[in-house]
C-alpha positions as CSV (number, residue, x, y, z in Angstrom):
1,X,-11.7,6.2,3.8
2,X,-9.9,7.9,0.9
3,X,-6.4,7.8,0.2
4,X,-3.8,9.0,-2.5
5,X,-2.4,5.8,-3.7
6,X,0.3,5.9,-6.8
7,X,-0.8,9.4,-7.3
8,X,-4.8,8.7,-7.7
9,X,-6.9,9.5,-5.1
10,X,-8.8,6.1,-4.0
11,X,-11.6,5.1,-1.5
12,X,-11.1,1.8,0.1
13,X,-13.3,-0.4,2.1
14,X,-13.2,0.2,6.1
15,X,-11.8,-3.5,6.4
16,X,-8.5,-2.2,4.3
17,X,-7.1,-1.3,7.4
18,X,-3.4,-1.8,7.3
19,X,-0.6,-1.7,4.3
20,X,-1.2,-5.8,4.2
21,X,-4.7,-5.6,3.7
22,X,-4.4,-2.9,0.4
23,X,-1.7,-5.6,-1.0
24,X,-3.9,-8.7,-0.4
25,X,-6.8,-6.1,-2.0
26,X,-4.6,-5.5,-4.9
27,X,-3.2,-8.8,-5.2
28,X,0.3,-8.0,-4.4
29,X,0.9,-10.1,-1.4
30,X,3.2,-12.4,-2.8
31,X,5.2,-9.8,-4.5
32,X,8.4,-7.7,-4.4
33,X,7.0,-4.8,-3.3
34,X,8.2,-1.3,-2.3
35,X,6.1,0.3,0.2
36,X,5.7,4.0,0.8
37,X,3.5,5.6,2.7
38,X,3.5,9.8,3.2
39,X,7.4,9.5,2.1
40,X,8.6,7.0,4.4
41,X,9.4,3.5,3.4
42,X,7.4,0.6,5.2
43,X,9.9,-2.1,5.7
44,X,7.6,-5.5,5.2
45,X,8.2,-6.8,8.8
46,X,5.8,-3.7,9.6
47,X,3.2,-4.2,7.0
48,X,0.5,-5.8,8.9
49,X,1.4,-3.1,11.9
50,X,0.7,-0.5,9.4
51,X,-2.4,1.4,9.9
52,X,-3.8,3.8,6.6
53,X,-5.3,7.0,7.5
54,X,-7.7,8.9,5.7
55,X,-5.8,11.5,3.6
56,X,-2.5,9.0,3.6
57,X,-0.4,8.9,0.5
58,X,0.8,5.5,-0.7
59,X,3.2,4.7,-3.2
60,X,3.3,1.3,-4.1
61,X,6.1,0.3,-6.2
62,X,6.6,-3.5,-7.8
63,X,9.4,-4.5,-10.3
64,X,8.1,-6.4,-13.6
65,X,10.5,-8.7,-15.6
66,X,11.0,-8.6,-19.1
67,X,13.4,-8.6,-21.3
């Protein structure tokens, strides 16, 4: 399945099925993350009810610290 994810289009693995799988794919599980997917915001209660498509655009946005 391909998707457009942060702007680059991607193909991910048929079990990458909801928006929890791409973060635990990506590492990100365990992050502060802000989830969109074709412009609407995933609120993370809904993350493992949220099924990709093919053609889906995902934004994926995580804060980094710094100083």
């Amino acid at each position: 399945m391909e998707i457009r994810l942060n702007g680059k289009n991607i193909d991910i693995s048929s079990e990458t099925c909801t928006i929890q799988d791409l973060l635990n794919e990506y590492q990100l599980e365990n992050r502060i993350v802000i989830v969109e997917v074709n412009k609407e915001i995933i609120y993370k209660e809904q993350y493992s009810l949220t099924h990709l498509s093919n053609g889906d655009s995902v934004e994926l946005i995580h804060f980094v610290g710094g100083g």
